[in-house]
C-alpha positions in Angstrom: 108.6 78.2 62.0 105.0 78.6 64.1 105.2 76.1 67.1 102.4 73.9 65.8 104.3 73.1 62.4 107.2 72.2 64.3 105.1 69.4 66.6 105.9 65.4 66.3 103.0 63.6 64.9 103.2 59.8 65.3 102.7 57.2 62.4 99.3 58.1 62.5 99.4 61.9 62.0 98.1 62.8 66.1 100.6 65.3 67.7 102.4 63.3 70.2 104.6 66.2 71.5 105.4 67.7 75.0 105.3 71.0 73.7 101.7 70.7 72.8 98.5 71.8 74.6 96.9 68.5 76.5 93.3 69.0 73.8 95.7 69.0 70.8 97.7 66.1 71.8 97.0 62.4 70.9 94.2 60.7 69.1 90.6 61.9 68.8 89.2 59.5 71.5 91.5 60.2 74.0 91.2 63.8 74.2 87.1 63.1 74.1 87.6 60.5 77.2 90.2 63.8 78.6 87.6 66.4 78.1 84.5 64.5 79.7 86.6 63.8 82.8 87.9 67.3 83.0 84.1 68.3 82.7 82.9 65.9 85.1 85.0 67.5 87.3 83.7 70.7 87.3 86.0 72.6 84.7 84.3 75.2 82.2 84.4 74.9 78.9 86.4 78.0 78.2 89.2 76.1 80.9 89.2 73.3 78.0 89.6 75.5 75.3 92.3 77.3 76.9 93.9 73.3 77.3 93.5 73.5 73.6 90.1 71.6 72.6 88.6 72.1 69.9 84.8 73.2 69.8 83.9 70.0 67.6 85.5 67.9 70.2 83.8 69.7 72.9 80.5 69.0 70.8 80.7 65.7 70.6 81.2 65.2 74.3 78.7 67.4 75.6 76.4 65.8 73.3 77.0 62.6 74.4 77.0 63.5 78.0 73.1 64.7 77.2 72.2 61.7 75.4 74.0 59.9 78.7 71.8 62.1 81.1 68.6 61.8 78.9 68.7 58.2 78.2 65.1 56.6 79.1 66.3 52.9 79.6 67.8 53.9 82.9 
């Protein structure tokens, strides 16, 4: 049985399991608010994906880390 077949998914369906990578684990928001931090903190992107991210995840954060940097009402 592959590893990731064999995970424990909550009542939800996210992979709540120990024997997970951190980016695979929990529920979409988290691992956004997980990745950012990580990123603010100087990791590389190809750290994250190694952590198990996905590249829409990473998307969406870098995204809205531009749109955070590049807002004109500050």
């Amino acid at each position: 049985m592959d590893n990731k077949q064999s995970f424990v998914h909550d009542k939800l369906g996210w992979i709540d399991d120990f024997r997970a990578l951190p980016g695979e684990c929990g529920q979409p928001l988290t691992r956004k608010i997980y990745a950012k931090a990580l990123l603010s903190q100087g990791k590389s992107i190809e750290y994250l994906k190694a952590m198990g991210f996905t590249k829409g995840c990473l998307e969406e954060v870098l995204s809205q880390m531009l749109e955070d940097s590049f807002d004109e009402k500050r």
